[in-house]
C-alpha positions in Angstrom: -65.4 162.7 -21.3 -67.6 162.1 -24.6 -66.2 159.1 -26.7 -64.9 160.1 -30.3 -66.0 158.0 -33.4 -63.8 158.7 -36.2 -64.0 156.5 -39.3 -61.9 156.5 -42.5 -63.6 155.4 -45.6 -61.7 153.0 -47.8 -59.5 154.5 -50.5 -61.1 153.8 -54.1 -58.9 151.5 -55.9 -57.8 152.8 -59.2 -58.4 149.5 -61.3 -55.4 149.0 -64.3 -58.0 148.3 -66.8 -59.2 152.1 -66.5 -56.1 153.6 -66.6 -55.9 156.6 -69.5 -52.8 157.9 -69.1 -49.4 155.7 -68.7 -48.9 153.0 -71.6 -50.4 149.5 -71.2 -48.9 146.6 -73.2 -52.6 144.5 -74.1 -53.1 141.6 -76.1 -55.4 139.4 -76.5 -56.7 135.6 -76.9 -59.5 133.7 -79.3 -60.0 130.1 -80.6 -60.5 130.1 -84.3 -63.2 128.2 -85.8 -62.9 125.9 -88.9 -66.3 125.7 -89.8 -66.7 128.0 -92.9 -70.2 128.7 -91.7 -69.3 130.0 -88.6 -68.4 133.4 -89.8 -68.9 135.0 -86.1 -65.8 132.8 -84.3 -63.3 133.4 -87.6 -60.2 134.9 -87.8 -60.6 137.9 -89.4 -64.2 138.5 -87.7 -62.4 138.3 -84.5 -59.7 140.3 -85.8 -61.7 143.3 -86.2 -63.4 142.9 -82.8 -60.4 143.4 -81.1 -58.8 146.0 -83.1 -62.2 147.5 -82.3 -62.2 147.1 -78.5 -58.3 148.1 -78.8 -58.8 151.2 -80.5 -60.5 152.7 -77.9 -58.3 152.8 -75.5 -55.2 155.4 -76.7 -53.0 154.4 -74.2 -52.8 150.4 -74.8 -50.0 149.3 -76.8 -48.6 146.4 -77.9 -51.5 145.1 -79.0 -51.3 141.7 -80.4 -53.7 139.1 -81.0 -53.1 135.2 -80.5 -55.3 133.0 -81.8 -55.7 128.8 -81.8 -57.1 127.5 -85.0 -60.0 124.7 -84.7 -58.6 123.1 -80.9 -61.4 122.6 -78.5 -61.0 124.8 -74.9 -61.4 121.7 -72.7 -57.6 120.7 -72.9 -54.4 123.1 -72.5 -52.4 120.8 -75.2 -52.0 121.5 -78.7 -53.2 125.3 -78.0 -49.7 126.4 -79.0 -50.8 130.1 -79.6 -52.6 130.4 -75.7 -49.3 128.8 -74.2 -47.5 131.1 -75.8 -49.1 134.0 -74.6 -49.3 133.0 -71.0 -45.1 132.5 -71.0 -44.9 135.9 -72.4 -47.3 137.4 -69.8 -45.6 136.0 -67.1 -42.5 137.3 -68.4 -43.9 140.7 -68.3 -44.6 141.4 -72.1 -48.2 142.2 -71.0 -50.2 143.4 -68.7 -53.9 142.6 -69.6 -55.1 140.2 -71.5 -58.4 140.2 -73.5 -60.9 137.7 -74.5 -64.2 137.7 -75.7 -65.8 134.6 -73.1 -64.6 132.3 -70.6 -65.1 129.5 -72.7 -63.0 131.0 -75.3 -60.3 131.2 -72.6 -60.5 127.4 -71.3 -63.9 125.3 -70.2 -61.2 123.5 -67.7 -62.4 125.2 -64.3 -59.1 124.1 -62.5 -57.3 125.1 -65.9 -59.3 128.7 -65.5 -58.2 129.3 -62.3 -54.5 128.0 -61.7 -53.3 130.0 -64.8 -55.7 133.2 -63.7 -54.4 133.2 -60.3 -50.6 132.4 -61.5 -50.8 136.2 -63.6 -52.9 137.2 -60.9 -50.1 137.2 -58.5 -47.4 138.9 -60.9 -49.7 141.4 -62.1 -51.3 140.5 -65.1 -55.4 140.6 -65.7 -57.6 139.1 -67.6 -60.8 141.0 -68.8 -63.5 139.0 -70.1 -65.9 140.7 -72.3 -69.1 138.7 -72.1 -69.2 138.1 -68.4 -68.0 141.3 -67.6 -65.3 139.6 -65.3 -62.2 141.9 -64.6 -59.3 139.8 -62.5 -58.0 142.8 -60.4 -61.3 142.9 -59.2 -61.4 141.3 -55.4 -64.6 138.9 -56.0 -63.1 137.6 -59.7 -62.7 134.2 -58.3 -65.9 134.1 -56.9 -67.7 134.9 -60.8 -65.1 132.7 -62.7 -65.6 129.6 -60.6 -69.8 129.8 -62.1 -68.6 131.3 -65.3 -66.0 128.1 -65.8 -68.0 125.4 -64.4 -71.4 126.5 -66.4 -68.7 126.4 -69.6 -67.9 122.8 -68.1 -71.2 121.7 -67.9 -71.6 123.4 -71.1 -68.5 121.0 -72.9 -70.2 118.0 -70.7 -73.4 118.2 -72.5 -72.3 119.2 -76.0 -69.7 116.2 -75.8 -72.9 113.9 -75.4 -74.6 115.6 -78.1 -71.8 115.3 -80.5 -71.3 111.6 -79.6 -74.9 110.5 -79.9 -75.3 111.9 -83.5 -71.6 110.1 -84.4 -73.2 107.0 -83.1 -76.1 107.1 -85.1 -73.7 107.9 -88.0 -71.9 105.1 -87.7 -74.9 102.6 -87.5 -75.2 104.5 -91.3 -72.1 103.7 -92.0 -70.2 106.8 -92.1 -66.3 106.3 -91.1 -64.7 107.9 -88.4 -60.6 108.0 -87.7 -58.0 107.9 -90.0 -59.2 108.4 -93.5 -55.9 106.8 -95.0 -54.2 103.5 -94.1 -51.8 101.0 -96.1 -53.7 99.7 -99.2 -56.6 102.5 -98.9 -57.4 106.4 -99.0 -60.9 107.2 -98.2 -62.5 109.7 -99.7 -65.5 111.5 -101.5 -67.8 111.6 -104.2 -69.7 114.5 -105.5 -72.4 113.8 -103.9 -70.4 113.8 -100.7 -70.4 109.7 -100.0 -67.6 108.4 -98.8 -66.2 105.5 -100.7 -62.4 103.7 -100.6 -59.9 104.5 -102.9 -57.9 101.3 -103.4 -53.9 102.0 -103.7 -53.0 98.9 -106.4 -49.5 98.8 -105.2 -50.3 98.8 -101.6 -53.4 96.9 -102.1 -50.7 94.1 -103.4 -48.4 93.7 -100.4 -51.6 93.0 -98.0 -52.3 90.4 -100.2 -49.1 89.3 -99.9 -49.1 89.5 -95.9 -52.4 87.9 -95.6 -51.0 84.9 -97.9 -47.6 84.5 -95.8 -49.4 84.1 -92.9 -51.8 81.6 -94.4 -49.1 79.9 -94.9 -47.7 79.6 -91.9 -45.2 82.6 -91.6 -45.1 84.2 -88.5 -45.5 88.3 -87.5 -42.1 88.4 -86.7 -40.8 87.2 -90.1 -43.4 88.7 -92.0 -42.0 92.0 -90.7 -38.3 91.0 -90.8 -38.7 89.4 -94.4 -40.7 93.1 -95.5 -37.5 95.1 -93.9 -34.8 93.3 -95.9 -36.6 94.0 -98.9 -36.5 97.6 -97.8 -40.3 97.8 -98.1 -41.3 101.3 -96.2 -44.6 101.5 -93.8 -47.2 104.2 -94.8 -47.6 105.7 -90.7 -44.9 103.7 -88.5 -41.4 105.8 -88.0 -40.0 102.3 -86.8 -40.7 100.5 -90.1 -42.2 96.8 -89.8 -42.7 95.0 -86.7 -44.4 91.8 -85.9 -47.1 94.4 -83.9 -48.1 96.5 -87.4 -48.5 93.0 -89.0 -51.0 92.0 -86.9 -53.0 95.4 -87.0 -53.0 94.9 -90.6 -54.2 90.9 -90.5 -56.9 91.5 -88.2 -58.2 94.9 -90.0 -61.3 94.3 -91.1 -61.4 97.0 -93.7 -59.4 94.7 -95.9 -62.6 92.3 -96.6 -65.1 94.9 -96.5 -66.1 95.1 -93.1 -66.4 97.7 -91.0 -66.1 97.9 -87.2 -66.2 100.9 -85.5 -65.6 102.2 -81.3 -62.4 100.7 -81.4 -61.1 103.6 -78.9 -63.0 105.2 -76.8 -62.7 109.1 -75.5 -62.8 109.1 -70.9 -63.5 111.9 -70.5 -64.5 115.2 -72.5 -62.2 117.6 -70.5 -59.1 115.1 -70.8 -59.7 113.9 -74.5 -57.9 110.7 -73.7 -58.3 108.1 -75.6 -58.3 104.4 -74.6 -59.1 101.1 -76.6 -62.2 99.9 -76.1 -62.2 96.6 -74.3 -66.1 96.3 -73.2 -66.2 99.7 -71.8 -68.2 101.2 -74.8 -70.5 99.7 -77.5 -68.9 98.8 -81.0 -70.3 98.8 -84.6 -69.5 96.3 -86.8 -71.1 95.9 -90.4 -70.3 93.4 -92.3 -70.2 94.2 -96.6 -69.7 97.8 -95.7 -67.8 98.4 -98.8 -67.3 94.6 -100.8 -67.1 96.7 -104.0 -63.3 97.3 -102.3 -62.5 94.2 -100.4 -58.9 93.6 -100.7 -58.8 90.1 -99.6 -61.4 87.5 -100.6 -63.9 86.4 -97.0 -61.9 82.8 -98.0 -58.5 84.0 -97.1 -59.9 86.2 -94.2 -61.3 83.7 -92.6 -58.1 81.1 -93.1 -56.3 84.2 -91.3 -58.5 85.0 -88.5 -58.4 81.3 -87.4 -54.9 81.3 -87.4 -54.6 84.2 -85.3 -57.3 82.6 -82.9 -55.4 79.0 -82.9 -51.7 81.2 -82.3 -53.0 83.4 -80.2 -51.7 82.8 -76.5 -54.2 81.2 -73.6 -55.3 83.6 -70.6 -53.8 81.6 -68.5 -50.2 82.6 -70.7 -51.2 86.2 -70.7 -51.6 85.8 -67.1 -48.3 84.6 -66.5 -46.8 87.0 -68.4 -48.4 90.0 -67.3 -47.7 88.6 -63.6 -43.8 88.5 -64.2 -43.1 92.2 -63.6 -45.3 94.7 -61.8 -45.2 97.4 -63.8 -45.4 95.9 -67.3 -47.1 98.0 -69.5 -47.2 101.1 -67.2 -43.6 102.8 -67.3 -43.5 105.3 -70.2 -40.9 107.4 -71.7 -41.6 111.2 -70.5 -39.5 112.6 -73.4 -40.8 110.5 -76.8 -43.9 109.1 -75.2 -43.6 105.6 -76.4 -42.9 102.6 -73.6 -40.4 101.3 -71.3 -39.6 97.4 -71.4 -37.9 95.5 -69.1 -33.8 94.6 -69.7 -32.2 91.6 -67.2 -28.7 91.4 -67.3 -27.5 88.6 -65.2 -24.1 89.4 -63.2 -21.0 87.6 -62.6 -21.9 87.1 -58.8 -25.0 85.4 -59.5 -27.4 88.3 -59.2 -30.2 89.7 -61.4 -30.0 93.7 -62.5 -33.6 94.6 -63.7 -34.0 98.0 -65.2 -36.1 100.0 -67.4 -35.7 101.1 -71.3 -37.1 103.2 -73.5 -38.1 100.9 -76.8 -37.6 103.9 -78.7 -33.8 104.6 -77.6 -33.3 100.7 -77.5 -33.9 99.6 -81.1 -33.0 103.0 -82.9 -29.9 104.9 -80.4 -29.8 108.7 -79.7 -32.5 111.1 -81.2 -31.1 112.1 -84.8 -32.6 113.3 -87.9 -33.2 110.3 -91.2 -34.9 110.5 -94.5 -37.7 108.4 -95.1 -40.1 108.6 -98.2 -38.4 111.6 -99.1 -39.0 113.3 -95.8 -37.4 114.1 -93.4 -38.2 112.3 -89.8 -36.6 112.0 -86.1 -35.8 108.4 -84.9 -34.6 107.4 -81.5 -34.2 109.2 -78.1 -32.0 110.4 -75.3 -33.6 109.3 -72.2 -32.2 107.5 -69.6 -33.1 103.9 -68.5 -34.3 103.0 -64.6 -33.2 100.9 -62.1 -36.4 98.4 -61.2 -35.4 99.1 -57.3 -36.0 102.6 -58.1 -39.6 102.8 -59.6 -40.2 100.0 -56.4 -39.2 102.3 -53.5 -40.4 105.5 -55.4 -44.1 103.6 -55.0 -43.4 102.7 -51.3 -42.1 106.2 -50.7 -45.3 107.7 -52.0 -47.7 105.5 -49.9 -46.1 104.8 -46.8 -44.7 108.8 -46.5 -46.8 110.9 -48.6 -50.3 109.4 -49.0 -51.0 107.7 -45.6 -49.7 110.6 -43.6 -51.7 113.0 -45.9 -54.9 111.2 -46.3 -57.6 112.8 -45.1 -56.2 116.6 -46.7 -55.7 114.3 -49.8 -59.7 112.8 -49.5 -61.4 116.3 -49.1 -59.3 117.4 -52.0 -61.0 114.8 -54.6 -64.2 114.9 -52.7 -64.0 119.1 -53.1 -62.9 118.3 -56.8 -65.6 116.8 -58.0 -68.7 118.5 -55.4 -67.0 121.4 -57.6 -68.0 119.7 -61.0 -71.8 119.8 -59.3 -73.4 122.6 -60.9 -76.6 121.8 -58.1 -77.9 118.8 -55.9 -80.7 116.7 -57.6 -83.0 118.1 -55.0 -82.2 121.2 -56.3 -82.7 120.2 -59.8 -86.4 118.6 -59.0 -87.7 122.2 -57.2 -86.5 123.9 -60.7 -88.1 121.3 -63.0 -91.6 121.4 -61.0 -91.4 125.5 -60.9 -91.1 125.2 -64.5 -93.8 122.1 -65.2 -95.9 124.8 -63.1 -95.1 127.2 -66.0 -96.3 125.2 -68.5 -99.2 124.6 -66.8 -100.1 128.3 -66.6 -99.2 129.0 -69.7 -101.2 126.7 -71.5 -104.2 127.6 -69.1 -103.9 131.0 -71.1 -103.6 129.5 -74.4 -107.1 128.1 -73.5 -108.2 130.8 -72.7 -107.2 132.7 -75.7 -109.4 129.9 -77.7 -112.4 131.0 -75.6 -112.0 134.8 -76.5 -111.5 133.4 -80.2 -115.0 131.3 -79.3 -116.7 134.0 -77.9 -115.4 136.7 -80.9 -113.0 138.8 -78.9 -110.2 138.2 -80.9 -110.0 137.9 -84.3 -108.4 134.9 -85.8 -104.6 136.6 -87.0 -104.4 137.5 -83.5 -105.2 134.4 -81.6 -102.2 132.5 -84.2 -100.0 135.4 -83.0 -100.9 134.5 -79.2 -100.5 130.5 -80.0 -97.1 131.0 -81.4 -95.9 133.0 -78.6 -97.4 130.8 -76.1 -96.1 127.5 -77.8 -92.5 129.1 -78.4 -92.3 130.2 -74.7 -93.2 125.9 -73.9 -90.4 125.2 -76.2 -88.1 127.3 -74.3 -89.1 125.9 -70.5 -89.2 122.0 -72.0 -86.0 122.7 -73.2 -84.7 124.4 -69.8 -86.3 121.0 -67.9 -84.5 118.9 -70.6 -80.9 120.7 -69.7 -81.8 119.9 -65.9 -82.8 116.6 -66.2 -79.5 116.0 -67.7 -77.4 118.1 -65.2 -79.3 115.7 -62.3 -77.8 112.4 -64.6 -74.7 114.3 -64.8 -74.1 114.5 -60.9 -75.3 111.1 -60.7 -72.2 110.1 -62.8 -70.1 112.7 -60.8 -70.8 111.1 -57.6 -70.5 107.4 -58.3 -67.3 108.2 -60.2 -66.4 109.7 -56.7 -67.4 107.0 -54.6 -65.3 104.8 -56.6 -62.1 106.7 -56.4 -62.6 107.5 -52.7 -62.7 103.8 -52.3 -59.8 103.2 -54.7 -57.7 105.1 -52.6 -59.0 104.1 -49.0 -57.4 100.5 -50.0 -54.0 102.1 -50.4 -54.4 103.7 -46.8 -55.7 100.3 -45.0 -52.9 98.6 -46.2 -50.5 97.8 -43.4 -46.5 98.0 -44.5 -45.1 95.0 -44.3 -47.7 94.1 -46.6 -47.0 96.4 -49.0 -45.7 93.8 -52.1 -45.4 94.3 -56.1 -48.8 92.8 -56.0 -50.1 96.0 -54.6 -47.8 97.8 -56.7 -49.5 96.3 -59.8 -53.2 97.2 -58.6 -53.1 100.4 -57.5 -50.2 102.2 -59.6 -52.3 103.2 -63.3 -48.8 104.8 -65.1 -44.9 106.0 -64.6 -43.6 108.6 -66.5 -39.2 108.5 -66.7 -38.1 111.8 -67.9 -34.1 112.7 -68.0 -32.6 114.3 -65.0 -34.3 111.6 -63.0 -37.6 112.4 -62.8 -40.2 110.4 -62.4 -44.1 111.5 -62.3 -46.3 108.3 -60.6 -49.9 108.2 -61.6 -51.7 106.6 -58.9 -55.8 104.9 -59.4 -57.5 106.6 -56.6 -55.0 110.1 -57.1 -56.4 112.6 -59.8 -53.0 114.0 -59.7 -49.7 112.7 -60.4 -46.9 112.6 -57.8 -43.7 113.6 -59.0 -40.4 112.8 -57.6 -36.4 113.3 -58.1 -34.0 110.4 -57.0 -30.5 110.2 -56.3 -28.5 107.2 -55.9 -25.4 106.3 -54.8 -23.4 102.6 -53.3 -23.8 99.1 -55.8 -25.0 95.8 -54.2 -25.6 95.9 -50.5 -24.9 99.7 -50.2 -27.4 100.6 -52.6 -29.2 103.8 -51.4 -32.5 106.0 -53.3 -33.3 108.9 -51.9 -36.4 111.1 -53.3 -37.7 114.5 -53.3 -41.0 115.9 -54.1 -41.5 118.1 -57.3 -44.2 120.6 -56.9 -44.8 121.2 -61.0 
């Protein structure tokens, strides 16, 4: 009997993005430029794009357009609009969204793709224009992952760009950060110089601070003198403290200095910013602006020596940084401002140490005050934190979720950041020799163009034509071998930055148990975040990702008992 061979071809799949007959609900998404000469990425340019694009398709409806004014792609916060949108996807207002570029969309690739495969999964697309990139489609992940990483790289290299000319900016004296401060605006000429506007009022009561101090008058009643008088601060919600008098006696603005790289950003996709202690170069020019010098160099100097002479040994800081593990690492989840250790001492004999918000301890529950006429919230709700807690909650995570977990947990960073790796350097060198070779040829013709110029076989208007070609073509490769040179340095980076974090977190995985102390504790945990409903998220050096947990306790003394659970967010 003869064998039969019957084969079914695949059904067609009808994509949503060509359907012409049942309603759609579309909207769509674009980051607003602020430049006024960037006419292509404004509102109302992109406006009538999309109105375009939406117009010809008679079945869409709902067709609404968000849009983020001036906020960069690299970072999900602040983009209020975007956020919006994605709740109200998910929720089922829409069924495809619309943007012009991936970029315009987020140059996060792990952003891109969490919040692409989230609406993938309850029916929402995303169509972007530019790439031609349809998420129905069964190989989108495979053409966002380049599309988002070459907008990373993209971000990466512009970031370096912009930070170079700021730099040389700066060494010109232009002034970067906050343009306004107590005793100063700074502002503009005509000519577009920057200059500081001296406020005579304000300008008086630095004075005044500076003097106290010279004369022996600590921070703290500095701040506590300025508070009865019922002095205001320009910036601080939390009026006068012995912290904002020390910013203000060691500002260097007030004698006509200027230092700048006093913060510096980590990382171009995060935005964070840290102060700089050594990690990045500072400016500092002295007689920046003596024209405004609020304080005479006399009185400066009497002040900074003081500071210097009061200032505590390292030995001191030491010591007080050593008395509790977590010092300067537990924040408050729901105002953002710090946690600080509170010892009450118990009738038995014992020591309860738990964890406040500062916020919530010097100004109560979250209400609503008046201050220079407007209207500002003080305090906060949150909860405080037994010590014992945040203690096990670190144990918990190494001993039961990291060590059991560790080699899944290792691939995933290593995977991470081989994904920030646009191509090896070896990669990189073939390119950058191909093109060299390119060069090479091409200015072999050029000659060659001068000999038929030599020779008469081309007239002179031609052979300029021919040279400009030729020479813009160079430009073009040098600058192509310029990008790669870059992207080589780049992975360099990428891949000592991962060596160091794989080898952060191998310490936490060779430590034995027992050994486990709050000296470990203090090494290896970077942040705690306490929100209400006790949760608590632990960022970890060596963990790109922070662990959250929930707790419950229950017994007092002896009978104490945490337990935890894992929070996927």
């Amino acid at each position: 009997m003869s064998r039969e061979v019957k084969i079914t071809e695949a059904v067609k799949k009808e994509y949503l993005i060509n359907e012409e007959n049942k309603p759609i609900s579309v909207c769509a998404y674009c980051r607003v430029s602020t430049d006024k000469n960037d006419q292509k990425n404004s509102f109302d340019a992109q406006k009538k794009f999309f109105n375009s694009f939406f117009n010809e398709h008679k079945n869409w409806k709902t067709k609404t357009i968000f849009a983020d004014l001036g906020i960069s792609g690299t970072s999900l916060k602040k983009r209020d609009k975007f956020k919006k949108m994605i709740r109200e996807a998910k929720s089922g207002k829409y069924s495809i969204i619309i943007t012009k570029e991936v970029s315009r969309f987020s140059r996060n690739v792990q952003d891109t793709l969490n919040i692409i495969s989230e609406l993938h999964n309850l029916g929402v697309y995303v169509l972007f224009l530019t790439e031609d990139i349809y998420t129905e489609t069964p190989d989108y992940r495979e053409q966002l992952i380049r599309a988002s990483e070459q907008a990373e790289a993209e971000s990466r290299k512009t970031s370096k760009r912009v930070l170079w000319g700021q730099r040389r900016q700066m060494e010109n004296g232009v002034v970067f950060g906050r343009l306004e401060m107590f005793g100063y605006n700074i502002k503009r000429d005509n000519q577009n110089n920057q200059y500081f506007e001296i406020i005579p009022e304000e300008a008086q009561l630095v004075r005044r601070i500076f003097t106290m101090y010279s004369e022996g008058m600590g921070t703290f009643k500095i701040a506590k003198q300025l508070e009865s008088e019922g002095i205001k601060t320009k910036r601080y919600k939390n009026g006068w403290s012995n912290t904002v008098i020390l910013r203000m006696l060691r500002n260097e603005k007030y004698v006509g200095d200027l230092e700048q790289g006093k913060t510096y950003t980590t990382d171009c996709l995060s935005h964070q910013k840290k102060y700089n202690r050594g990690e990045s170069a500072k400016i500092y020019i002295k007689n920046h602006h003596p024209e405004s010098a609020i304080v005479d160099r006399k009185l400066w100097n009497k002040v900074q020596k003081l500071l210097k002479e009061n200032e505590p040994s390292e030995e001191t800081k030491k010591q007080h940084s050593n008395r509790y593990w977590c010092s300067g690492k537990v924040f408050c989840g729901e105002c953002g401002t710090r946690y600080i250790s509170h010892i009450k001492h118990l009738k038995n004999g014992s020591i309860y140490k738990s964890w406040k918000c500062w916020e919530s301890q010097q100004r109560g529950a979250k209400k609503t005050t008046t201050q220079n006429g407007k209207k500002t919230e003080v305090g906060c709700n949150s909860e405080s934190v037994n010590d014992k807690v945040l203690k096990q909650g670190v144990y918990d995570i190494i001993t039961q979720l990291i060590k059991p977990n560790f080699n899944s947990i290792y691939e995933n960073i290593k995977t991470e950041y081989e994904s920030k790796m646009q191509s090896t350097p070896t990669d990189n060198e073939k390119k950058i020799k191909e093109l060299q070779e390119q060069i090479e040829t091409i200015k072999k013709s050029l000659r060659h163009s001068l000999d038929l110029l030599s020779n008469g076989d081309i007239d002179s208007e031609e052979y300029k034509y021919l040279k400009s070609k030729k020479n813009t073509e160079i430009g073009e490769i040098e600058q192509d071998i310029e990008n790669l040179s870059a992207n080589g340095n780049e992975n360099e980076e990428i891949k000592a930055e991962m060596k160091k974090h794989l080898a952060e977190l191998e310490t936490i995985i060779n430590l034995e148990n027992e050994k486990i102390n709050e000296d470990v504790f203090r090494n290896i945990v970077e942040k705690i975040e306490v929100y209400n409903n006790h949760l608590l998220k632990f960022y970890f050096i060596g963990l790109s990702q922070p662990i959250c947990l929930t707790y419950e306790t229950k017994g007092k003394m002896e009978t104490y008992e945490i337990n935890f659970k894992i929070v996927n967010e």
